[in-house]
Steps between C-alpha positions, in 0.01 A plus 500: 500500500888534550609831638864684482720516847797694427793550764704787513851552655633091479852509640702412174612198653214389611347527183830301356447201750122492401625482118742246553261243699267550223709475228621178683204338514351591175255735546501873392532743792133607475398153504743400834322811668181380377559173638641632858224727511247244489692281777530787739096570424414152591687482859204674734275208289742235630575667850112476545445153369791381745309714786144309390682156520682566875184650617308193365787257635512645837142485576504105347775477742344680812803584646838605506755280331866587560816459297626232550169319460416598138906455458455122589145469315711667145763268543279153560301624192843495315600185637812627657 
């Protein structure tokens, strides 16, 4: 089930520059909020999937890794 959020005092130009990047890309301004919306909702999911995966590296690891080392291990993996 879809429910209604409704904002109330949007700074006119605010709600201009909202209208205009939606209107640029093609979507209706409802939709572009929609859409935003949904990518602001999913960023505690990601934040806690990147935790899981550090926490799971780390204890792989067993130890500290500096910088510089996982500098030098991105850029061998790139082949730079």
């Amino acid at each position: 089930m879809s429910r209604v959020i409704q904002i109330r005092d949007v700074p006119d130009e605010v709600h201009e520059a909202l209208a205009h990047t939606a209107g640029a890309q093609g979507l209706s301004l409802t939709r572009y909020l929609l859409r935003e919306l949904e990518h602001l909702a999913r960023q505690p999911q990601i934040a806690r999937a990147n935790a899981t995966v550090i926490r799971t590296t780390q204890a792989q690891v067993q130890g500290g890794v500096d910088r510089d080392t996982i500098l030098a291990a991105l850029h061998e993996g790139r082949g730079e």
